[in-house]
N, C-alpha and C positions, 0 to 999 in steps of 0.2 A: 682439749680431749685427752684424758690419761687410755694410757693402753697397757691391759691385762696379758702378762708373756707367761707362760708354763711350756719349760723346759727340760722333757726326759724324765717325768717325775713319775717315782715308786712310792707309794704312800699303804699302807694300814697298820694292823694293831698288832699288839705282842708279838713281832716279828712278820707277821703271817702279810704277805701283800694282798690287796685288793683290789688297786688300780696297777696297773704297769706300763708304762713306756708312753704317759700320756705328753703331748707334745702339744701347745694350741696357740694360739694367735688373736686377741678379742681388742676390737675398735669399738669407736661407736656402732650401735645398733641394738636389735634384739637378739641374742644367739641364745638357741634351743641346744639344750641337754635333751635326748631321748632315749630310753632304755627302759626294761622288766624290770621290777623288783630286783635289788641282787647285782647288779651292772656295773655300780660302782656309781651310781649319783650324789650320793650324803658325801660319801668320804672323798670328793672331788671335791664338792662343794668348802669342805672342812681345812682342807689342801689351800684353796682357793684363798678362803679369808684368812690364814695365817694362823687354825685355831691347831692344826693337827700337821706336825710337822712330817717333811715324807722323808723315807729313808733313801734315795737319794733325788736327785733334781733339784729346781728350784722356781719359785713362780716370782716373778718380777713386776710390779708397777713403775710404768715410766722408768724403768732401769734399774729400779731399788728392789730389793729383796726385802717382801715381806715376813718373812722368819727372822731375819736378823735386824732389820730396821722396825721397831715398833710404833712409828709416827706414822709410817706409811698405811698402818691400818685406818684412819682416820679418812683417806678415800674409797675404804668399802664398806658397804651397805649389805648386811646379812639377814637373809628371813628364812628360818628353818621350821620342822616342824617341833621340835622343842626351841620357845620363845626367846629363855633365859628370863624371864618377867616372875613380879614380887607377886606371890597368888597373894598373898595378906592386903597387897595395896591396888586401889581402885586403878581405872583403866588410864585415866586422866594422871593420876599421880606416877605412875609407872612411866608416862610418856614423861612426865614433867622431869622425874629423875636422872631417865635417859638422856633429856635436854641438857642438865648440868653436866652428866659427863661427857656429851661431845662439845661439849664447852658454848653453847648457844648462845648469844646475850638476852637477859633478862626481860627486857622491851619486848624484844617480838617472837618470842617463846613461844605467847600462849598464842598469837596468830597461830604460826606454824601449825601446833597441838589442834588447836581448831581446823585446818586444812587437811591435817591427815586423818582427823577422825570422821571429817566430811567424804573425802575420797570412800574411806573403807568402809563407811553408812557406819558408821560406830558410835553417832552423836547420843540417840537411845543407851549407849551402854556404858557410856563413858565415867556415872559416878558408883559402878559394881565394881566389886571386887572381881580380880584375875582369877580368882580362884573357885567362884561359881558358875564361869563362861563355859560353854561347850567348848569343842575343842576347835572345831570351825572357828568362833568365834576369838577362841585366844590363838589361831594362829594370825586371823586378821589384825589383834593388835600386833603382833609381832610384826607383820607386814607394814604398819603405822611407825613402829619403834625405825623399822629398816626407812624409811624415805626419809624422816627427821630432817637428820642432816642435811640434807638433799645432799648425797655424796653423790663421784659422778662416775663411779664403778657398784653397779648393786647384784647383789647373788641372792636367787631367789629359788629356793627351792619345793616346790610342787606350788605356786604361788595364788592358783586357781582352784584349790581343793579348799571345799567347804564353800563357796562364793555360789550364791544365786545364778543367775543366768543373767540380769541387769548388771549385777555387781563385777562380775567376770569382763564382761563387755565394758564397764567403764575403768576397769583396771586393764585392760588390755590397750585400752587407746590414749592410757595416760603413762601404759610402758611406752608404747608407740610414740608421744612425745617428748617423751623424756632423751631417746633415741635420736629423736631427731633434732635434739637441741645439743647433740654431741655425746650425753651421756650412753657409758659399754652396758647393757643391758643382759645378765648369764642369766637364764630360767631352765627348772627342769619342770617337765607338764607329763600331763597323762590327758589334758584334754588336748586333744588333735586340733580339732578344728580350729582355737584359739593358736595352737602353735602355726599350723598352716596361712593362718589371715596373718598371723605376725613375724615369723620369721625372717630375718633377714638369710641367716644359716640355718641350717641342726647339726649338731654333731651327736653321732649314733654313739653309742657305749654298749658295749657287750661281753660281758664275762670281765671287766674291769680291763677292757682293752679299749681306744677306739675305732670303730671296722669302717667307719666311712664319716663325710661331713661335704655337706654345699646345699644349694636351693631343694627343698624336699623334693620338686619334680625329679630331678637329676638325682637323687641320693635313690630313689626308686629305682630307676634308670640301672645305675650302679648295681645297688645291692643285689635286686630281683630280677631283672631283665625289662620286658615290656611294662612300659612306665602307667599308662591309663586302662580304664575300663569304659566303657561307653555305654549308657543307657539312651537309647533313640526309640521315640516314639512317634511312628508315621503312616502312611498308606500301608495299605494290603502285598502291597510290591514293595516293600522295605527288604525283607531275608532274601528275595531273588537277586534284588538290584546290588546288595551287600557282597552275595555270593558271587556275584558276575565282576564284582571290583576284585578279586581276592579276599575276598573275609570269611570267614566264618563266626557263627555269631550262632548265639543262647537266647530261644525265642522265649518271649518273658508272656506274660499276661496281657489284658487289654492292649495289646496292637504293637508291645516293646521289643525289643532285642537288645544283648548285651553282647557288646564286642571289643577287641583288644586292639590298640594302637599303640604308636611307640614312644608319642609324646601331644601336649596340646597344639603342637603347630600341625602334625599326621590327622589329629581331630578334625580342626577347620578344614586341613584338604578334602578328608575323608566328607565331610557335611557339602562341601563344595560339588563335590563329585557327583554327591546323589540329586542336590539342587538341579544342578546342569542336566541330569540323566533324566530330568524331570518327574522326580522323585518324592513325594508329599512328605516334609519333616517339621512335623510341628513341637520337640522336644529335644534338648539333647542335655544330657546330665551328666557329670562320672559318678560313676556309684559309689567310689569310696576316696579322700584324698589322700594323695600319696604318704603321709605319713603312716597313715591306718596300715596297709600293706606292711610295711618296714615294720609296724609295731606287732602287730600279729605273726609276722613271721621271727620275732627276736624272741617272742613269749614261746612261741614252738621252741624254738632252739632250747630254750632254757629249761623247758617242762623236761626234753628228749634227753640234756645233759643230767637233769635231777635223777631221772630213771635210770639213766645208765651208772 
């Protein structure tokens, strides 16, 4: 297991900072990047692989400084939205070239190339050129170029943008074993509900700081206060029996209500309660998962800070 250290690190361009005083800690697993446009994800990201050096800190693998040690890049795996890929040459040659410079053996190259162009459904595109792909599509080869190696630190940034709905799902449970076979797993998303099904962490980015990190229940928790919402759909006596527990609650359409609790375990008591009260509850939902919250309140903040 290599593990990913970032250390106090200032990073951006022509002096100007963008990230400041990031500090972080990556093992094995999946860790979410979350933030608005603007946050500081790319140039974390950029920090991260060794491509953009920050003005001060340092980020470590396994104890080595990737700024000054250049071998050490050869354990991270980068997929950005600019590829770095030959638009002149086909999809398959592009991987093939990639393979000679991570130094691959010859033999089982073209497996490999074949497995990741399977993963990323790429097998249809694979003798086009890079340079008539949508952009979907070239950043999926990009995605392909990044597992190669199979390094066992990969940094992936918005990795689910452009991805079907199948495709999204079968890349998210081959993050998910990748994770569990040891490899550190940094993604930044903007689809929630894949970051929610996979995170091990998130860590929040805002204004190129970071304001919070841990399991999304609890970052909600944190951030916002009251962590859940509750969709229950049940008898005619649902809002009485709610109100009689202490709730109050937002009576919805066809037989709903929607009420606020403080976590999933307050949930089940709260479901418990009305059971026992002998109370008909034939649904219960949260309306949004707790990233959603975090994320909609970061995009206020940032809209609030543009206008001012």
């Amino acid at each position: 297991m290599f593990e990913l250290v970032v250390e106090g690190v200032c990073a951006g361009y022509r002096g100007k900072a963008v990230v400041r005083d990031i500090s972080l800690e990556f093992g094995a697993g999946v860790h979410i990047l979350l933030g608005p446009n603007g946050s500081g994800k790319t140039t974390t990201f950029r920090v991260l692989a060794g491509i953009l050096s920050p003005m001060q800190g340092r980020v470590l693998v396994d104890g080595r400084n990737v700024h000054s040690e250049v071998d050490v890049k050869s354990a991270i795996g980068l997929a950005t939205h600019r590829s770095a890929l030959a638009p002149r040459l086909s999809v398959v040659d592009n991987l093939r070239y990639w393979a000679r410079i991570l130094g691959l053996p010859p033999g089982p190259t073209e497996q490999r190339i074949a497995e990741v162009l399977a993963l990323l459904r790429l097998e249809k595109l694979a003798d086009q050129r890079i340079g008539s792909l949508s952009r979907g599509q070239d950043q999926r080869v990009g995605l392909a170029k990044a597992f190669l190696g199979r390094p066992p630190i990969l940094l992936l940034d918005e990795p689910m943008a452009g991805l079907d709905p199948t495709a999204a799902e079968q890349l998210g449970d081959h993050l998910r074993a990748l994770a569990d076979d040891g490899h550190t797993v940094v993604a930044s998303t903007h689809a929630l509900v894949e970051a929610h099904r996979l995170a091990d962490d998130v860590t929040v980015l805002h204004d190129g700081r970071i304001v919070g990190r841990g399991e999304p229940a609890a970052l909600r928790t944190a951030l916002l206060g009251s962590a859940y919402r509750l969709q229950i759909r049940g008898s005619d006596d649902l809002p009485a029996a709610l109100e009689r527990l202490g709730h109050r609650c937002e009576q919805q359409r066809q037989g709903t209500v929607v009420v606020e609790v403080a976590d999933e375990q307050a949930a089940q008591a709260l479901v418990t309660q009305l059971v026992g009260a002998g109370v008909g509850v034939h649904e219960v939902v949260p309306v949004r998962n707790p990233l959603e919250d975090v994320y909609r309140q970061l995009q206020t903040e940032g809209a609030n800070d543009g206008a001012a």
